[in-house]
N, C-alpha and C positions, 0 to 999 in steps of 0.2 A: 484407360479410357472409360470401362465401365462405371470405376469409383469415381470419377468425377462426375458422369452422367446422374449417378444414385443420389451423388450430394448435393447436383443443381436441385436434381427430383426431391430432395428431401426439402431444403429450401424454400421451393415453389410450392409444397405442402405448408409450409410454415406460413409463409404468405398468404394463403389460401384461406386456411385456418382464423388469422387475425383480422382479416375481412371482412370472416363471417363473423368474431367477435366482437367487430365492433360494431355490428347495424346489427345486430341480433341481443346479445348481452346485455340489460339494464347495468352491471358494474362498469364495464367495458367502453361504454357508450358516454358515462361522463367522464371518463379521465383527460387530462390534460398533461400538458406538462410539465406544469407544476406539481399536479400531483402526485405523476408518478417519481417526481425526482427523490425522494425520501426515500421510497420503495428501492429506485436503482439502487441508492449508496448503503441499502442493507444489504441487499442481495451480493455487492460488491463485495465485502465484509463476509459474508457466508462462503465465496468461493478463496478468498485469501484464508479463512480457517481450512476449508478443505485441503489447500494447498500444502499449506503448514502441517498437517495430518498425515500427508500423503494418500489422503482417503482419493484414489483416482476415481472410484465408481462416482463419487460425491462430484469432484472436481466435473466431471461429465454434465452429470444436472445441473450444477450451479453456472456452467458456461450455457445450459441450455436455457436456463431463466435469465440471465445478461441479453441473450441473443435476442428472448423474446422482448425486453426490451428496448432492444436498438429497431427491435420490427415496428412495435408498437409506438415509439416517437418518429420513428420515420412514415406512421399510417397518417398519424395527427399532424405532420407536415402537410403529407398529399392533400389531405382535406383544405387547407385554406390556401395551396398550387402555390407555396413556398420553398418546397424541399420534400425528394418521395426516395425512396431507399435505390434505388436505379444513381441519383445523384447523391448519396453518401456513398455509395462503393464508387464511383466514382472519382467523389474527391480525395478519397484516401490512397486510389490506386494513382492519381497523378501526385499526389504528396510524394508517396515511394518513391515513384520514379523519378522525381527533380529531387528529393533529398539522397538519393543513391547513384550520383555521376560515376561512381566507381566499377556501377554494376550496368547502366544504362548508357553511359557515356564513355569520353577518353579518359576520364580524372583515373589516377592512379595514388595507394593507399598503401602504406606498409603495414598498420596493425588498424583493429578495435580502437584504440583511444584516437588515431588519425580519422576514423568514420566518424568521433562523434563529435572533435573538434569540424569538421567541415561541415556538420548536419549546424552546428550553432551559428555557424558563420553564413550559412546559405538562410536562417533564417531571419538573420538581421539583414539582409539583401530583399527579404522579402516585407521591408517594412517593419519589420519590429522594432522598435527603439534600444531596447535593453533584453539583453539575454533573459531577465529572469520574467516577461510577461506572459512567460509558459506555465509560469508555477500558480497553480487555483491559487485563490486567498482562501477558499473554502479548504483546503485542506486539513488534518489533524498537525499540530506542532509539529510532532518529531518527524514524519514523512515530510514535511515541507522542509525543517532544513535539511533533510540529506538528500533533496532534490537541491537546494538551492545551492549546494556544496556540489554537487555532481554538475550545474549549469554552469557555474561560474571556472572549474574546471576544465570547461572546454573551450573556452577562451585564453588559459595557462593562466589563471589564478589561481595559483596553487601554490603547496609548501612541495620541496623537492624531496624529503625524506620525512619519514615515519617518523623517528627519533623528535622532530622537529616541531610535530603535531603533540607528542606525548610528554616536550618539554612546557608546551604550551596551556597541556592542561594540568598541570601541575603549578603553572604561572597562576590559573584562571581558580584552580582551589585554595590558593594560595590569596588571592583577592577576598575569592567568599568568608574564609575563618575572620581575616581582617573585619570584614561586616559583621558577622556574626557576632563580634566580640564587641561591636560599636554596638549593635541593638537595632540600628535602622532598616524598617523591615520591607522599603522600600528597596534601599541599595542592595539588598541581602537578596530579594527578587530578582534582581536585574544579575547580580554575581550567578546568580544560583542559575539564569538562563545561558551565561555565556560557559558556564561549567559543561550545562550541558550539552552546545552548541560545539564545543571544542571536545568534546566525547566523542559522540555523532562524526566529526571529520575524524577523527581516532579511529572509529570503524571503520569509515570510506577506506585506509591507509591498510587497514586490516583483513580487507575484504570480508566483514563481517556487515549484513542488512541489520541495522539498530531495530528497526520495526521488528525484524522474524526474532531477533533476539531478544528483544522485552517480551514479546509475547510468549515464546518460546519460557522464560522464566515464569512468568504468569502462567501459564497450564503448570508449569511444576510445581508454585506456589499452592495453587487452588486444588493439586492431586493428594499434596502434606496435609494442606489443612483439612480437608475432605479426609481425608484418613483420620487425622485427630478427633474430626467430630464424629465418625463411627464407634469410634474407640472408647469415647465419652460417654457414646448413647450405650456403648456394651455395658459398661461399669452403673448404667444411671446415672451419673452426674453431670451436670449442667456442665459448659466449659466456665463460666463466671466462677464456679463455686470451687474449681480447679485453679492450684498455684502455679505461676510462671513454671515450675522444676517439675512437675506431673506434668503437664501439658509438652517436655523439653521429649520427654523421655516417649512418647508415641511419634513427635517430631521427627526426631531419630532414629525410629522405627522404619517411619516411611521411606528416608532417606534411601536404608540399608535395602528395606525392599524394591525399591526402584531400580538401585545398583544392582541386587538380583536378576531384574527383568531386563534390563538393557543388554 
């Protein structure tokens, strides 16, 4: 009872605070909501690296600047007596509870994949047209299809085995070479999307996040090459003025020391 008292109290601090930020603050005072939306989708981005990190102390701050966020578009609501942060907790605690009959109601659920077919299904009852009017269009590519693969799967649009998925994309690289070898750099686009489209479900099957996984490659890329270029600057020479087979051989290096450190 105490820790929830602390975190109302903290809360209603934070409130407090943004208040006085924004009748007080010349930066404060002109933001909109337009403007801070660029802002949100970095900060967004900053606690998904933390996460990826595992840096917890990080992941702490960067939920703490989200937060101050959702305070701050909820202040700029109140102002024009649209929507004030009372009604966003609000709507999300009755979302809960009508998207969670299993926990609020009689409905009864055998697994996780039964909770999240009924959450799709309580949402088209709720006026949705099409499962997928969930998915931003603002999204990046590869998050948006492994959302749009996850929505439609709750529906059972789906392949019933893994094998199925992975004969599929060997069908779909199997199109691209074809293009490739035609020259058309349109169709070779379009092959080259559905390779990756039928990857991306390859993971879903693999329970591997495509996103943590490229990125994941990406810090290991950018740790090699960051090592190579130390190694360059050791010796003096430029990387340009270095042959593919010098450059191979501090590559290699890093590898091994990474293998060390893990």
């Amino acid at each position: 009872m105490i820790a929830r008292e602390n975190q109302l109290k903290a809360f209603d601090r934070l409130l407090t605070i943004m208040e006085e930020l924004r009748e007080k603050c010349p930066w404060d005072k002109k933001q909109t909501l337009q403007s801070l939306r660029h802002l949100t989708i970095e900060e967004t981005y900053e606690l998904g690296d933390a996460i990826l990190d595992n840096d917890l102390n990080e992941v702490k701050k960067e939920l703490g600047d989200l937060l101050l966020h959702i305070v701050f578009y909820a202040k700029i609501g109140s102002e024009t007596n649209d929507f004030n942060i009372a009604d966003v907790c609000n709507e999300i605690c009755d979302k809960l509870i009508h998207r969670h009959p299993h926990i609020y109601s009689d409905t009864v659920v055998a697994d996780e994949e039964e909770v999240k077919q009924n959450w799709e299904k309580l949402k088209l009852k709720e006026g949705k047209k099409s499962v997928l009017e969930g998915v931003p269009k603002s999204l990046p590519a590869l998050v948006k299809a492994s959302r749009i693969q996850d929505k439609v799967k709750g529906v059972g649009f789906d392949w019933e085995q893994s094998h199925q998925v992975w004969d599929k994309v060997q069908e779909e690289l199997q199109e691209l070479q074809v293009e490739v070898e035609s020259g058309n750099q349109d169709n070779i686009e379009a092959e080259f999307g559905d390779v990756l489209f039928s990857m991306i479900n390859y993971a879903r099957f693999l329970n591997v996040n495509p996103e943590d996984a490229l990125e994941r490659t990406n810090k290991k890329f950018i740790k090699r090459f960051q090592y190579l270029e130390s190694k360059a600057g050791e010796l003096g020479k430029p990387l340009m003025d270095m042959t593919l087979a010098e450059m191979d051989v501090f590559w290699e290096e890093a590898k091994l020391l990474a293998k060390k450190q893990e």
